[in-house]
C-alpha positions as CSV (number, residue, x, y, z in Angstrom):
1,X,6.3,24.9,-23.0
2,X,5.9,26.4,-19.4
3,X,8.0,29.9,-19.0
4,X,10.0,30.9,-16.1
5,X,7.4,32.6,-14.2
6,X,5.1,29.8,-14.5
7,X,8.0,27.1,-13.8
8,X,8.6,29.0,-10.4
9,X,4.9,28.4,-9.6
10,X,5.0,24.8,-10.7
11,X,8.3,24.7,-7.6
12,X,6.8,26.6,-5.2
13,X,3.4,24.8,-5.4
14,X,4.9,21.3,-5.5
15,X,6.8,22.1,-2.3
16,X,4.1,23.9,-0.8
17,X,3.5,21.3,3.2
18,X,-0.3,22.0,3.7
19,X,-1.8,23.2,7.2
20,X,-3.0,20.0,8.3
21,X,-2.0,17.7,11.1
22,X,-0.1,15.2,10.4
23,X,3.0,13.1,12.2
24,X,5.8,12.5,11.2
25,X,6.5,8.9,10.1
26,X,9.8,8.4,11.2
27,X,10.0,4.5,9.9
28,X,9.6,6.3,6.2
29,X,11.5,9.9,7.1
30,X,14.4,8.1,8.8
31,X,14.9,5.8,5.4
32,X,14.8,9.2,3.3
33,X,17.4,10.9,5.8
34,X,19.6,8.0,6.6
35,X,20.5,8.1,2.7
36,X,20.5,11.8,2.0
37,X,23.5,12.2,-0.3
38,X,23.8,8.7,-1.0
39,X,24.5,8.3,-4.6
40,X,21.7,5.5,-5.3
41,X,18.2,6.4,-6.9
42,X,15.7,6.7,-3.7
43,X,12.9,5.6,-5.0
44,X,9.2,6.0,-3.2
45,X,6.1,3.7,-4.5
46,X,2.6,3.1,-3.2
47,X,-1.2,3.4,-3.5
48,X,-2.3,7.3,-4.5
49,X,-3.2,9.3,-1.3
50,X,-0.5,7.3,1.0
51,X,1.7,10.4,1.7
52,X,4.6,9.7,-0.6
53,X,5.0,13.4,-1.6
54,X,4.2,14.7,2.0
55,X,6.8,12.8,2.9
56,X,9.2,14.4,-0.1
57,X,7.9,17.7,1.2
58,X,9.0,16.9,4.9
59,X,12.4,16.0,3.5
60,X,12.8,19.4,1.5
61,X,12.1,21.2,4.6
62,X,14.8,18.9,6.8
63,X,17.4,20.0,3.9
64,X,16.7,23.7,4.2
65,X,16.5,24.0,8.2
66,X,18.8,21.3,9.3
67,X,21.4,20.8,5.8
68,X,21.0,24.7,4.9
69,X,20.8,23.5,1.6
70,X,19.8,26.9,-0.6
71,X,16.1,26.5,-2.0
72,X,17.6,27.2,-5.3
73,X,19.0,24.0,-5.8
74,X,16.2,22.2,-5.0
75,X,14.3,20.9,-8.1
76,X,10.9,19.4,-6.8
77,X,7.9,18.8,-9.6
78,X,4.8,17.7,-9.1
79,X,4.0,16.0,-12.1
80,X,0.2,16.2,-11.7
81,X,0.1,20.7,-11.1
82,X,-2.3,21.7,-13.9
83,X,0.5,23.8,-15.1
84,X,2.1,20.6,-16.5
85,X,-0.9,18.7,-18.2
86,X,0.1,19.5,-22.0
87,X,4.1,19.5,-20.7
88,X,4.4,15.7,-19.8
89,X,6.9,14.5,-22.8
90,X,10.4,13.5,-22.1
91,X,11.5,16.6,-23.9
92,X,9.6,18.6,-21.4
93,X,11.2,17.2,-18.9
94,X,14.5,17.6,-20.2
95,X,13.7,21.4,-20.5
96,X,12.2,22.3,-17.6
97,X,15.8,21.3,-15.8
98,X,17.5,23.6,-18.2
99,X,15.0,26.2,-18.1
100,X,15.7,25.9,-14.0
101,X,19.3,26.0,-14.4
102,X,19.7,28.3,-16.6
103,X,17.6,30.2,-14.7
104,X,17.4,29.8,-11.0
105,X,20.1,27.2,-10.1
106,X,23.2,29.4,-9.1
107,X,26.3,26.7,-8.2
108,X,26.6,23.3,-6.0
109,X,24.7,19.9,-5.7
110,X,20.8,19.7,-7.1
111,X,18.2,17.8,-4.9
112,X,16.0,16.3,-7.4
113,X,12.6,15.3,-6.6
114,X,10.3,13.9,-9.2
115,X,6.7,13.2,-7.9
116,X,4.6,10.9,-9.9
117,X,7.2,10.3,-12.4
118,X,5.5,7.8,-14.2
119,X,3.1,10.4,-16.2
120,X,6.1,11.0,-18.1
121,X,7.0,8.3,-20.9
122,X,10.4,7.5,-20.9
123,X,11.4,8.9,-17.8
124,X,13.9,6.1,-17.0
125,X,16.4,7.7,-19.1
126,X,16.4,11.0,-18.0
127,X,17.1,9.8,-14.8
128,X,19.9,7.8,-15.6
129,X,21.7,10.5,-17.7
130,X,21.4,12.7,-14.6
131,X,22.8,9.5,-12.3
132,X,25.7,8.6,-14.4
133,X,26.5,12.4,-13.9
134,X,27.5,12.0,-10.5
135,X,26.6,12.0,-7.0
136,X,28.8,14.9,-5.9
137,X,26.0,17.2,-8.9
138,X,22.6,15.2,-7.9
139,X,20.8,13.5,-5.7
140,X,17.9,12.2,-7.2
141,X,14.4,11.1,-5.3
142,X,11.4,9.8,-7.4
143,X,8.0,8.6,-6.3
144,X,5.0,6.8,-8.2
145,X,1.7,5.5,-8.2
146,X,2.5,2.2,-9.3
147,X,4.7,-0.7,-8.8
148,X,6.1,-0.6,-11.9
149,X,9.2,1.3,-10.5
150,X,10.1,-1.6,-8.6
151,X,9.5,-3.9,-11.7
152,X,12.1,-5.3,-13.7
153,X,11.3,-3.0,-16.7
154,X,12.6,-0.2,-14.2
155,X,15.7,-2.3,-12.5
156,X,16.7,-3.4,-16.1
157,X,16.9,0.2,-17.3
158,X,18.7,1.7,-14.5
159,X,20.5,-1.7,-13.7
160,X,21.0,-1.4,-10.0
161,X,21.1,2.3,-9.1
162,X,18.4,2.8,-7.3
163,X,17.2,1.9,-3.6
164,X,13.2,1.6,-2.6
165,X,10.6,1.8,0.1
166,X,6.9,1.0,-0.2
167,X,4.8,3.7,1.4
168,X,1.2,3.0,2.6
169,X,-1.6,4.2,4.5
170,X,-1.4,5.1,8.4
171,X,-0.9,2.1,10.6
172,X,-3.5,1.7,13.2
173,X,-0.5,2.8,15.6
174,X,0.1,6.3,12.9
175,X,-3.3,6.7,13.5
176,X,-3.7,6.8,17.2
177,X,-1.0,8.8,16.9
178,X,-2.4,11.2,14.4
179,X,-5.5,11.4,17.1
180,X,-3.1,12.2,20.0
181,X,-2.7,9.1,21.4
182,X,1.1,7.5,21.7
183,X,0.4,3.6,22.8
184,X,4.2,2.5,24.1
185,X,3.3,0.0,26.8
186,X,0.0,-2.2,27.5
187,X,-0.6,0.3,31.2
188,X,-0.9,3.4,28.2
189,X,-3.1,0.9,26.1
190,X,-5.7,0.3,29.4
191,X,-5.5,3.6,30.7
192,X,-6.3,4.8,27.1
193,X,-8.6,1.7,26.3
194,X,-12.1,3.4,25.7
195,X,-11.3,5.8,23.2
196,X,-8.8,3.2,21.8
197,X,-11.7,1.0,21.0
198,X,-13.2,3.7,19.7
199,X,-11.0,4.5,17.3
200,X,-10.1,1.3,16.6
201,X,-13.7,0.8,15.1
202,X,-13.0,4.0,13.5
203,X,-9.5,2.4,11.7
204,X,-11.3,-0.7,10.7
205,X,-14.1,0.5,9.2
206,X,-12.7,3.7,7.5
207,X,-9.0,2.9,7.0
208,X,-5.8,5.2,7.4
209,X,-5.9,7.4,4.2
210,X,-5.5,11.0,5.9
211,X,-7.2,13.0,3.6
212,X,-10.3,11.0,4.7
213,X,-10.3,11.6,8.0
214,X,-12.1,14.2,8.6
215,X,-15.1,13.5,6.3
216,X,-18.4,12.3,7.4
217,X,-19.9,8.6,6.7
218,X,-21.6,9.7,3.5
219,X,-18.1,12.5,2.4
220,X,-15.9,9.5,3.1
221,X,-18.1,7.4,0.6
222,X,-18.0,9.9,-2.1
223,X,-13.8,10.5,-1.2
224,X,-13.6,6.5,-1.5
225,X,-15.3,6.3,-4.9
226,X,-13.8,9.6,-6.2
227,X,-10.3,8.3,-5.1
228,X,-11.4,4.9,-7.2
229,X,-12.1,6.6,-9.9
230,X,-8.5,8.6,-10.1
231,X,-6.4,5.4,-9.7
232,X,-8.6,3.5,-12.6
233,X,-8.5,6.3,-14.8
234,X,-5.0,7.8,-14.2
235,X,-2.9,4.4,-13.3
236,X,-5.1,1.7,-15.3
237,X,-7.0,3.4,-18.3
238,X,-4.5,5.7,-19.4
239,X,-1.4,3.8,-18.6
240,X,-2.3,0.8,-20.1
241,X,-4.8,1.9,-22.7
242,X,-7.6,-0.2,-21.5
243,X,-10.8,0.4,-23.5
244,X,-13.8,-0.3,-21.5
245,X,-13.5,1.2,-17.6
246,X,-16.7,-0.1,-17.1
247,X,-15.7,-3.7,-17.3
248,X,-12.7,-3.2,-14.7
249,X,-14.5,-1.3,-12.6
250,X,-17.1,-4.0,-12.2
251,X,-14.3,-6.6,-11.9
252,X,-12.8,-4.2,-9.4
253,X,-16.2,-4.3,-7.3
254,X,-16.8,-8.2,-7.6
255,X,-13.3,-8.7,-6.1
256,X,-13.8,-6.4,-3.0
257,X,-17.3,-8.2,-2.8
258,X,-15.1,-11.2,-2.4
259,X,-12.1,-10.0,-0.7
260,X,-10.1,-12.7,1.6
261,X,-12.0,-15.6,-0.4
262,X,-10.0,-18.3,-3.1
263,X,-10.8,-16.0,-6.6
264,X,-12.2,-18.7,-8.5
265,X,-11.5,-16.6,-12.6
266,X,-14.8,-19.0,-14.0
267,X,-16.9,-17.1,-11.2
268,X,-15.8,-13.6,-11.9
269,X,-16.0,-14.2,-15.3
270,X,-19.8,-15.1,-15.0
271,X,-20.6,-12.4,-12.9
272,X,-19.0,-10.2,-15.5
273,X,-21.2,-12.1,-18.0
274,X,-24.6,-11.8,-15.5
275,X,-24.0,-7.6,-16.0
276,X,-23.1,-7.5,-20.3
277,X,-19.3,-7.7,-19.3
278,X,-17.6,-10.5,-22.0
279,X,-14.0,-10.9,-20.6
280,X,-11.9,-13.8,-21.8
281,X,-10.1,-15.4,-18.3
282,X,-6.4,-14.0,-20.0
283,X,-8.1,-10.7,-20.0
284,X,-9.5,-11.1,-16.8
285,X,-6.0,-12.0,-15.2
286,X,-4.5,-9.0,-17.2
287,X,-6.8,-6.7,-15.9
288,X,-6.0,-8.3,-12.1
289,X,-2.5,-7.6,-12.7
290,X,-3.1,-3.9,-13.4
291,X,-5.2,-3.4,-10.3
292,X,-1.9,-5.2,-8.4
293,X,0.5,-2.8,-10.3
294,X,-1.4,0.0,-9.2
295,X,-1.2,-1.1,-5.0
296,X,-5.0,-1.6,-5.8
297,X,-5.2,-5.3,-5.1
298,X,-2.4,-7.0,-3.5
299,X,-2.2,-11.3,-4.1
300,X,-1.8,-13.9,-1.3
301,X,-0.5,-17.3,-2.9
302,X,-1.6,-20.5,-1.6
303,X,0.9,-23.0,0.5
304,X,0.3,-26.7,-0.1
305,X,1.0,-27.7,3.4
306,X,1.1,-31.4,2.1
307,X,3.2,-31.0,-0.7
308,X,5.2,-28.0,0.9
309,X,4.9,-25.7,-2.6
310,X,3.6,-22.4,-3.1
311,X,1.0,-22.0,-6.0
312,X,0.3,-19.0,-8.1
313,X,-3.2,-20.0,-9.3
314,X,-5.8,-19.9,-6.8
315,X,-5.0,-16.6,-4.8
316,X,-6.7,-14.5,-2.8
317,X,-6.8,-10.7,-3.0
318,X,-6.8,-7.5,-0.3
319,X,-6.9,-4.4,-0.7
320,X,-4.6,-1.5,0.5
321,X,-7.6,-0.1,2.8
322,X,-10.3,-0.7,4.5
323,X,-12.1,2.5,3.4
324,X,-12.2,0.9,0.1
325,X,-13.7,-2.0,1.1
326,X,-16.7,-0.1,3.1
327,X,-17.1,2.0,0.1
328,X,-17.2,0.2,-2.4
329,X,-18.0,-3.7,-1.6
330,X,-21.5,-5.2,-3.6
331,X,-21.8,-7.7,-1.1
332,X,-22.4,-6.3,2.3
333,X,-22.6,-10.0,3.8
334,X,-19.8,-11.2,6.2
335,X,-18.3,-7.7,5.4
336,X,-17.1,-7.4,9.1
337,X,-14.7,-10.6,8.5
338,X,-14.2,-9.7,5.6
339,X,-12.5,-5.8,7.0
340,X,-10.9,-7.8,9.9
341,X,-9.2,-10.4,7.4
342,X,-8.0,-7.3,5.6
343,X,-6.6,-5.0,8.0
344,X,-4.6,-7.9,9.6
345,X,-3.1,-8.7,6.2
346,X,-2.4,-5.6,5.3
347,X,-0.7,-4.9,9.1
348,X,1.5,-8.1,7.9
349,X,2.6,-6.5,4.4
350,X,3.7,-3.0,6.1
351,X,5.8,-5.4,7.9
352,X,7.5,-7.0,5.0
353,X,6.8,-10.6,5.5
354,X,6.2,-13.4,3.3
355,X,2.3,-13.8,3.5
356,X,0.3,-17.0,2.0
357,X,-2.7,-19.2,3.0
358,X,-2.6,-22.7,3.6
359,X,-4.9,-24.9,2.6
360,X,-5.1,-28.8,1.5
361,X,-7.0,-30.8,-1.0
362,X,-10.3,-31.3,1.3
363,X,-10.6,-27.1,1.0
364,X,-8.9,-27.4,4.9
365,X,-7.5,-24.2,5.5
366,X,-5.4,-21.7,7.7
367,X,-6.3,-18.2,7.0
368,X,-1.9,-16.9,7.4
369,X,0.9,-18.5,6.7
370,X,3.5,-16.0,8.1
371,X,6.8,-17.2,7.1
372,X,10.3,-16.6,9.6
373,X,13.3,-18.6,8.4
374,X,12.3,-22.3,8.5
375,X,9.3,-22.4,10.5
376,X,5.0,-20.7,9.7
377,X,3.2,-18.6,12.3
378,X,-0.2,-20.0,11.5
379,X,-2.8,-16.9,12.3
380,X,-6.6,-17.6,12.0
381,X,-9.3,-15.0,12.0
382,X,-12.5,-14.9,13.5
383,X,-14.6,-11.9,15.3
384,X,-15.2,-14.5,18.2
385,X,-14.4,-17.8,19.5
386,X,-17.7,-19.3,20.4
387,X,-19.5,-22.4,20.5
388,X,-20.7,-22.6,17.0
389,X,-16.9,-22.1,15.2
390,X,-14.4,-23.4,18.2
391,X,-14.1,-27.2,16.5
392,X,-13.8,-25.2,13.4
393,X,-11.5,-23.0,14.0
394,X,-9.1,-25.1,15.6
395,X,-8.8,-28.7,13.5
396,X,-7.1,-26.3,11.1
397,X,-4.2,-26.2,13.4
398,X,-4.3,-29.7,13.8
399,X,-4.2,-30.5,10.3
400,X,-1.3,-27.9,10.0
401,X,0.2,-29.9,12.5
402,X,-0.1,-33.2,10.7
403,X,1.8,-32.1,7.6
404,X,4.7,-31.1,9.6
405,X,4.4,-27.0,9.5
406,X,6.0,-26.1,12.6
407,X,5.9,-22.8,14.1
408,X,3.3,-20.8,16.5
409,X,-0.2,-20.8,16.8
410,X,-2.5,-18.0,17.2
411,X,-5.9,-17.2,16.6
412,X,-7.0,-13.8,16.2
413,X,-10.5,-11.9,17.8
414,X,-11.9,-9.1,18.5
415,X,-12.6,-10.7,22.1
416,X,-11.2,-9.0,24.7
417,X,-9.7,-12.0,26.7
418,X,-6.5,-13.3,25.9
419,X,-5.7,-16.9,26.7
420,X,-3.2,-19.9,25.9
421,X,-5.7,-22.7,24.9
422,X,-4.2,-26.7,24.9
423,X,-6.3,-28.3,21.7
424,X,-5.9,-31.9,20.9
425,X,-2.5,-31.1,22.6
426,X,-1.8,-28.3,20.7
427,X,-0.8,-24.7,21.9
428,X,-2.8,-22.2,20.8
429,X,-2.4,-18.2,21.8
430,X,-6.0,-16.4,22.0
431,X,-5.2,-12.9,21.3
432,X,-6.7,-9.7,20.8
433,X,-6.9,-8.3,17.5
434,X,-6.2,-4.8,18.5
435,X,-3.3,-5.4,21.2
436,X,-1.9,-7.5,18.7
437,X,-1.3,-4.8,16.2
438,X,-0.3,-2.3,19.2
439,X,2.3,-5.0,20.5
């Protein structure tokens, strides 16, 4: 058990904002002020390295200078400090907070912050004694590695009390910003567009997780792979007691290799089998659902346009970053559409919407199914419209047209001309991938 000394260390390290430049993101700060005080559980979930506990760190620093709340009743641990690796039991928990009362706490409210709370078994109930104590004594902010704290293990066991937000990796509009550049109106974006486009390319290839964005080609590589490692060992291995790490991290690979395609489990399965890996398609599914849980994969579901039903076999997967992909994809082929399939979905998902391909019996499909009340935007991808794919790329929105799914058309490039084209007398928007996610 960790004494006093070495509990003030654990405190002042897990609070500790490093000297690096980042923005603020005010879509994720805002949330955590706006409910400051508020007696619900604010709970923050996503993908390791996405800035949840920067973000905690922001807020403790907002509560000292702007709430003058007193540093000493501020309770912040950082479940992964070295100081904590043989203190990770409930009971620890429980006497760590005593040890700070006892010790430090003088009198009034207690801002708790728990970071990576799910290293610690049976957290759920010390969080709910500490709720049903009252919001005038805490207020309570947790975060996590894994989406298990918005499952419905966690809402069943504190029944309600909480409130949550999903952080993830910069936006390409975060990272223009994080490189100086604040893109308001389409006159900054084309007196800006050079080194836009340059870090655009930068963004797609390379992704928005911060700590990589000062590493060389061959640093962010070794970051990617390290950062791979971390999330299968620490949110997948351990967590769930899988045996073999070699056989998820192979089934890991073979699905980036594949990323944006229909997962077919009888492929994976024999390309498992092809490298020694026997997995049984239950296991195999398991094992997906792990990677999901962990904001390692995330699903797209397929919509039957003709029978209007959304299935749950037969999805596609995407990642939470393009780094990843670059890292860590077998396949190098089609790779480009493969990153620019990616970083549109996963613009689409920071938004909240309801995502899914559409696709028929014939293998006919659209690439996004974007859903807003009653009616699909239908998005198709392609680096360009040319010759060869133009009949290709647009009988899907014919087809989409015949089975009813109303809504707009667009198709997505990395063209720079923009243009409304009339198709078997169907509108169609040609836009710019990159002004699209600006605007």
């Amino acid at each position: 058990m960790l004494n006093i000394n070495a509990l003030y260390q654990v405190l002042q390290d897990s609070q500790k904002i490093p000297n690096i430049n980042v923005i603020e993101r005010r879509k994720y700060i805002n949330f955590l002020k706006s409910n400051i005080d508020a007696k619900p559980i604010k709970v923050i979930s996503g993908f390791r390295r996405s800035g949840k506990s920067y973000l905690l760190k922001q807020l403790v620093l907002f509560l000292k200078e702007h709430k003058s709340i007193n540093g000493k009743n501020i309770f912040f641990i950082n479940f992964e400090h070295d100081l904590l690796f043989n203190n990770r039991k409930l009971e620890d928990l429980r006497k760590l907070f005593e040890l700070f009362k006892e010790n430090i706490w003088e009198k009034g409210k207690i801002y708790i912050f728990l970071d990576e709370i799910q290293l610690i078994e049976g957290w759920e109930s010390f969080v709910r004694t500490l709720y049903e104590a009252g919001q005038e004594n805490y207020d309570i902010y947790i975060t996590g590695s894994n989406s298990s704290l918005l499952s419905s293990e966690f809402s069943s066991a504190l029944s309600g009390r909480d409130i949550n937000m999903t952080v993830y990796p910069f936006s390409l509009k975060e990272f223009l910003n994080f490189n100086k550049l604040n893109i308001i109106s389409e006159g900054d974006f084309y007196e800006n567009k050079i080194l836009i486009k340059k870090l655009f390319h930068e963004y797609f290839l390379h992704g928005g997780i911060v700590e990589s964005f000062s590493l060389n080609k061959e640093f962010k590589k070794n970051y990617f792979e390290s950062l791979f490692r971390k999330v299968l060992l620490d949110d997948i291995i351990k967590r769930f007691n899988v045996r073999d790490i070699n056989v998820i991290e192979n089934l890991y690979r073979f699905i980036i290799s594949d990323i944006a395609s229909v997962l077919s489990p009888k492929n994976l399965q024999n390309s498992l089998i092809r490298n020694q890996y026997k997995l049984s398609v239950p296991t195999l599914y398991t094992y997906i659902n792990y990677l999901v849980e962990s904001f390692a994969l995330f699903e797209m579901k397929k919509f039957d346009w003709k029978l209007h039903s959304i299935f749950d076999k037969n999805s596609k997967y995407f990642l939470i970053d393009n780094g990843l992909i670059s890292a860590l994809s077998i396949n190098r082929r089609d790779i480009e559409e493969k990153l620019l399939e990616n970083l549109i979905f996963m613009h689409l998902k920071r938004q909240g919407l309801e995502i899914y391909y559409g696709r028929d019996d014939k293998g006919k499909e659209i690439d996004f199914l974007v859903k807003k009340a009653n009616k699909f935007t239908k998005i198709q991808v392609t680096l360009e419209l040319n010759d060869l794919n133009y009949a290709r790329e647009l009988n899907n929105f014919v087809l989409a047209e015949k089975h009813n799914i109303k809504g707009e058309n667009i198709i997505l490039t990395m063209d720079d001309n923009e243009e409304e084209i009339l198709y078997k007398n169907i509108k169609i928007q040609k836009k710019n991938v990159l002004k699209w996610m600006l605007f």
